[in-house]
DRENDO-1510 file (C-alpha; in Angstrom, 1 decimal, always signed):
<recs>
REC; n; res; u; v; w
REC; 1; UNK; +44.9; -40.3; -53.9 .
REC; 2; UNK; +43.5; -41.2; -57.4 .
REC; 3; UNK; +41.1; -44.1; -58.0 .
REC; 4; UNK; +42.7; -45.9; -60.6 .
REC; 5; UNK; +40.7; -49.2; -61.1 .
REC; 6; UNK; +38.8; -51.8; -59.7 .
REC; 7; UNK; +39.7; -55.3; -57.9 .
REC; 8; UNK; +37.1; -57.9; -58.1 .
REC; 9; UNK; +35.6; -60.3; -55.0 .
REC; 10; UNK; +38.3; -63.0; -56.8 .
REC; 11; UNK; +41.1; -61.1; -56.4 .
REC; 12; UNK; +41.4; -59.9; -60.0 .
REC; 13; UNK; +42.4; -56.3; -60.4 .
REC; 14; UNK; +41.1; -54.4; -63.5 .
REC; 15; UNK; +43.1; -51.3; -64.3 .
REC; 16; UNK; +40.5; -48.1; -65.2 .
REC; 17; UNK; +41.1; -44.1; -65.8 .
REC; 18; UNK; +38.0; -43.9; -65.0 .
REC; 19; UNK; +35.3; -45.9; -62.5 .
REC; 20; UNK; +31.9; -45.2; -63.1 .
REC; 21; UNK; +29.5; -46.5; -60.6 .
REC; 22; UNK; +26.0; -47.0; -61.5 .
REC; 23; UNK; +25.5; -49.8; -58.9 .
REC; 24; UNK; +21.9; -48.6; -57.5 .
REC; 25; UNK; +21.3; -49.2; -53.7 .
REC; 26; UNK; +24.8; -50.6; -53.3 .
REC; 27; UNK; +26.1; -47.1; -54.3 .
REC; 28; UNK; +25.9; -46.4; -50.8 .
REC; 29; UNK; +29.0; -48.8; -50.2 .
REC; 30; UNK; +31.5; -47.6; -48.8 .
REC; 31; UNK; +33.8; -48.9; -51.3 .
REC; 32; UNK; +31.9; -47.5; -53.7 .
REC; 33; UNK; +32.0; -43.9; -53.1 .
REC; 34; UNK; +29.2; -44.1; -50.2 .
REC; 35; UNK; +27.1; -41.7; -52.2 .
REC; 36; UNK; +24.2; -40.2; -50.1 .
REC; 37; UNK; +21.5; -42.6; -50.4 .
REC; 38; UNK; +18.7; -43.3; -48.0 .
REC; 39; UNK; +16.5; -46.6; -47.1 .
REC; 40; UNK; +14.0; -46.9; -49.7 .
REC; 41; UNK; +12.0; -50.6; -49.7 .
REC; 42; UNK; +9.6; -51.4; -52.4 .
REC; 43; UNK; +6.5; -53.2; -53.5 .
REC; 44; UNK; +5.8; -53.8; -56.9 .
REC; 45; UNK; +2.4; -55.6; -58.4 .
REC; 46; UNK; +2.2; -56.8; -61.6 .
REC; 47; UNK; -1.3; -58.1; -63.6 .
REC; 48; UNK; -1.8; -59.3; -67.4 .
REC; 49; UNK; -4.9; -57.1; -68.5 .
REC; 50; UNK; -8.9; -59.1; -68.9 .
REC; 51; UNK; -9.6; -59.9; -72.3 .
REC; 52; UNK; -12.8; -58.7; -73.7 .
REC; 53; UNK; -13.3; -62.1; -75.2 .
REC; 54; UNK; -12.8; -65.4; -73.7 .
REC; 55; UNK; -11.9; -67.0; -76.9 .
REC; 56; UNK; -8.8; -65.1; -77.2 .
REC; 57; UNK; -8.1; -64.6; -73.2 .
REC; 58; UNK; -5.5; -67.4; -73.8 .
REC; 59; UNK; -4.1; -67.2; -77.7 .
REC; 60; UNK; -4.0; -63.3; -78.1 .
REC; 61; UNK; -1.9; -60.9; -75.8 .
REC; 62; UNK; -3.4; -57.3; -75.6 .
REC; 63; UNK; -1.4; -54.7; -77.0 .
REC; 64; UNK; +0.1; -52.2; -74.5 .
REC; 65; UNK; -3.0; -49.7; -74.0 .
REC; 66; UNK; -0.6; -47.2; -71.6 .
REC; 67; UNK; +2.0; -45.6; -73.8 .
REC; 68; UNK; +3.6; -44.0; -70.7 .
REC; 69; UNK; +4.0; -44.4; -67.0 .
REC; 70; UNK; +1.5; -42.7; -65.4 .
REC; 71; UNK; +1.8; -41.1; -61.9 .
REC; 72; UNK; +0.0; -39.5; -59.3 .
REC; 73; UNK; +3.1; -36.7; -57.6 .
REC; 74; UNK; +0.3; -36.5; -54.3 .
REC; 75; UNK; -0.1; -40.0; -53.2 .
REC; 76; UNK; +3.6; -41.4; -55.0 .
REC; 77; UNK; +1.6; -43.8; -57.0 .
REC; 78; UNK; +2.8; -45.0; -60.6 .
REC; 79; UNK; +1.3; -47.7; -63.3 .
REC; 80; UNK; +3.0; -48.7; -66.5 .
REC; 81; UNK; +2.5; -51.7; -68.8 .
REC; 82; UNK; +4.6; -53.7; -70.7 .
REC; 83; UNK; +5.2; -54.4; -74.3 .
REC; 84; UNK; +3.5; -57.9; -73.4 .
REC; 85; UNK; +0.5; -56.2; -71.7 .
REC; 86; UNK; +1.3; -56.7; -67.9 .
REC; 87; UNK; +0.3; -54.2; -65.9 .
REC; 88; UNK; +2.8; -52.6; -63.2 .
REC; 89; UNK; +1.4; -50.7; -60.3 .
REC; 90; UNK; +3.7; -49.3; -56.9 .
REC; 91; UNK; +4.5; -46.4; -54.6 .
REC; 92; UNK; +3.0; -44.8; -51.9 .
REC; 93; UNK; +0.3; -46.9; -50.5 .
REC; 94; UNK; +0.6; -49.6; -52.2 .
REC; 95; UNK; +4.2; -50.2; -49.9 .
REC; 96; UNK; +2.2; -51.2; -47.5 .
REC; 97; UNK; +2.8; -54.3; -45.4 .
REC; 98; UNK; +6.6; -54.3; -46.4 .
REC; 99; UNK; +8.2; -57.5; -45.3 .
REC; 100; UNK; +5.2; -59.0; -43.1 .
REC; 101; UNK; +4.3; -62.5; -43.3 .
REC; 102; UNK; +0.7; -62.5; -44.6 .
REC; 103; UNK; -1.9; -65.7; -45.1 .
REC; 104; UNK; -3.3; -66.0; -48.2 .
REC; 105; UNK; -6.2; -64.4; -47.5 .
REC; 106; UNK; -4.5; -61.6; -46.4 .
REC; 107; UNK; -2.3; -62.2; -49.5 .
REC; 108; UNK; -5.6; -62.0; -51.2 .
REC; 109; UNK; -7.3; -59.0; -50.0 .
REC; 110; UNK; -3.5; -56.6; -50.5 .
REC; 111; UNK; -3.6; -57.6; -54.7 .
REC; 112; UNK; -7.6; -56.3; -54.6 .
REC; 113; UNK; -6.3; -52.8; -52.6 .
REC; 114; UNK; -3.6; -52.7; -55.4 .
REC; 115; UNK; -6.0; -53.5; -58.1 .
REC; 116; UNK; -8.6; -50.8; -56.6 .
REC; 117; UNK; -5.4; -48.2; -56.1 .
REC; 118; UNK; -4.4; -48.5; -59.9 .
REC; 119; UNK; -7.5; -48.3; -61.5 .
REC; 120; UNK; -8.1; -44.7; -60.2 .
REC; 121; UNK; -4.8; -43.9; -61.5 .
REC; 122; UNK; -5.6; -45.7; -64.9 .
REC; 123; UNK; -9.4; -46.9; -65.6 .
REC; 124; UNK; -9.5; -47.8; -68.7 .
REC; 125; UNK; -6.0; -50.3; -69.5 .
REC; 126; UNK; -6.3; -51.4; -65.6 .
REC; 127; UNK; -10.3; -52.5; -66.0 .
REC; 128; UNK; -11.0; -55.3; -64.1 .
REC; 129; UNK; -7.6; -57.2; -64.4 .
REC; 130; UNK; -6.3; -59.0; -61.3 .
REC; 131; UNK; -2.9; -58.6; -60.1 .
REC; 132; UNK; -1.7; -62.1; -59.5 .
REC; 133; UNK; +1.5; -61.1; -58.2 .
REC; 134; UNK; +3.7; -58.8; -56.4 .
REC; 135; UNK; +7.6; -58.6; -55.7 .
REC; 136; UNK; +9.7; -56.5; -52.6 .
REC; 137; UNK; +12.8; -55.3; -53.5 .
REC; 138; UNK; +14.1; -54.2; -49.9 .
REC; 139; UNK; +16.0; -51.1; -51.3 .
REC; 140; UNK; +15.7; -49.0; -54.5 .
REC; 141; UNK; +18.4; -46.1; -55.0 .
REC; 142; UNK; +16.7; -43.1; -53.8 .
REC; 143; UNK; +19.6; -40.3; -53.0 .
REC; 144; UNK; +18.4; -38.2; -49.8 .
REC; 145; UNK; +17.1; -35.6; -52.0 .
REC; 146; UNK; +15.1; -37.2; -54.0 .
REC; 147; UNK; +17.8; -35.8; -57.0 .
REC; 148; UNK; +19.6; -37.7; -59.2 .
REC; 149; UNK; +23.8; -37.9; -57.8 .
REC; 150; UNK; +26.3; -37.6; -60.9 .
REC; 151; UNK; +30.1; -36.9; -61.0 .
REC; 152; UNK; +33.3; -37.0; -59.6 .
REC; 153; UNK; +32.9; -38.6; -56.1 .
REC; 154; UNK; +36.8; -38.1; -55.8 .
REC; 155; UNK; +39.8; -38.5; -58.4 .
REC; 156; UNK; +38.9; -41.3; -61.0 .
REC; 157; UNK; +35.4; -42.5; -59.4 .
REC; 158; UNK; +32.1; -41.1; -61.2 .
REC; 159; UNK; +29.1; -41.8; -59.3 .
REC; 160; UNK; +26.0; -42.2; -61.5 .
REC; 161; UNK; +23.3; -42.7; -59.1 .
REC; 162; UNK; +19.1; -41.8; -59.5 .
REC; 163; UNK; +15.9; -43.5; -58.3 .
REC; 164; UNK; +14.5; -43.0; -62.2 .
REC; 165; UNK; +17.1; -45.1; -63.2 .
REC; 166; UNK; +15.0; -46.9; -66.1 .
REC; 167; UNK; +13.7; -43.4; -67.5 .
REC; 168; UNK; +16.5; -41.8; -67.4 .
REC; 169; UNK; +19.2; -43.9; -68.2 .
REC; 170; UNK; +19.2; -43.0; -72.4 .
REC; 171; UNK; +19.7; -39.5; -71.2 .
REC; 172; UNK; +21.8; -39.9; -68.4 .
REC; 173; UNK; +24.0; -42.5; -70.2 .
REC; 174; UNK; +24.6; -40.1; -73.1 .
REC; 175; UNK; +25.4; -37.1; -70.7 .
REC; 176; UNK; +27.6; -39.5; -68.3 .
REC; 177; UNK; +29.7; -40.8; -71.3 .
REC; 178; UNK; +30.5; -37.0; -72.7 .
REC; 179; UNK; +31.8; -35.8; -69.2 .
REC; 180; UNK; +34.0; -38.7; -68.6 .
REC; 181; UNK; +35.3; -39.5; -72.4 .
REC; 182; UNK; +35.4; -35.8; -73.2 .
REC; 183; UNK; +36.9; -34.9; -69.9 .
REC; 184; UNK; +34.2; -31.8; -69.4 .
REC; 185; UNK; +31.6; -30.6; -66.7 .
REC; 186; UNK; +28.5; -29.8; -68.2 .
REC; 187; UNK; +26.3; -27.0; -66.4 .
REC; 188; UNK; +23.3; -29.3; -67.2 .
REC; 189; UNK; +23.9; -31.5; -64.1 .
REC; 190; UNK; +25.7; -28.6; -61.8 .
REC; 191; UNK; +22.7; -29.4; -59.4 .
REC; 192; UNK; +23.1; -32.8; -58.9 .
REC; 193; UNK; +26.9; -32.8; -58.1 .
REC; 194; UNK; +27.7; -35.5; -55.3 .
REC; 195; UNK; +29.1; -32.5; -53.7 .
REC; 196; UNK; +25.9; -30.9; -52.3 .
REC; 197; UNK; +25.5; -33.0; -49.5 .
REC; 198; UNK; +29.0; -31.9; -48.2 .
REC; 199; UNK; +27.4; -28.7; -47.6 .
REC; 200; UNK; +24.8; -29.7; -45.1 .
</recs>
């Protein structure tokens, strides 16, 4: 058979010669291709840089003082920042106490360990914030090994599946467009066929 478009949760069918999913942790659906995802559940902290000056604290926001994301490959640890200044920190350690119910001064005490955990990773544009705030997502896309997941699932569906999806989405984008529109397999993502977990 031959995917040939999709139908929405309202009944409304949209004719395709091509589906592309990009749909994250719900690639794993089973009506989406079930690409070859495992549980990944996240904690992310977020905290708007000290001013130097308390007479600008509230008027001025700092400039972005991290011009990349910065990670640590041993302990899974990344920070970023914003265009508006605020600080990002997760990964690795910082996961912990996924999905517990925690006072506030338990609350309390988890934003300093993240504030501690990012300022070794980035001294100088952490400083002494505070992280006022953290999110869970309970699952992120991560495909079992670790690798991006891009092409043909089957006839017509075109999984486009990766944990990095916000860095490499102007590249990915670009290289998902020319196989589909062009009609072409480029060698460039040969290792990261949806096809290589059918061999294990």
């Amino acid at each position: 058979g031959r995917v040939v478009g999709v139908r929405t949760s309202l009944g409304v069918e949209k004719p395709a010669d091509v589906v592309i999913v990009a749909a994250g942790a719900k690639s794993s659906d089973a009506a989406l291709g079930e690409a070859a995802l495992v549980h990944n559940p996240s904690m992310t902290y977020f905290a708007s840089p000290q001013s130097t000056s308390s007479s600008t604290a509230a008027s001025s926001p700092h400039p972005p003082a991290l011009g990349r994301i910065l990670m640590d490959q041993v302990r899974s640890l990344y920070v970023a920042q914003r265009k508006d200044g605020t600080l990002v920190a997760g990964g690795g350690a910082l996961k912990d106490g996924l999905g517990a119910t925690l006072s506030p001064d338990e609350s309390r005490k988890q934003l300093n360990v993240a504030r501690q955990i990012a300022q070794e990773l980035a001294p100088n544009p952490v400083g002494y914030s505070t992280f006022t705030h953290k999110e869970e997502v309970m699952s992120k896309p991560m495909p079992r090994d670790g690798f991006p997941i891009m092409g043909y699932v089957e006839a017509g569906l075109y999984s486009a599946v990766t944990h990095s999806g916000m860095t490499m989405a102007p590249l990915l984008g670009q290289l998902v467009a020319a196989e589909v529109k062009e009609q072409v397999s480029l060698s460039l993502l040969d290792d990261y066929r949806p096809g290589r977990f059918d061999e294990k």
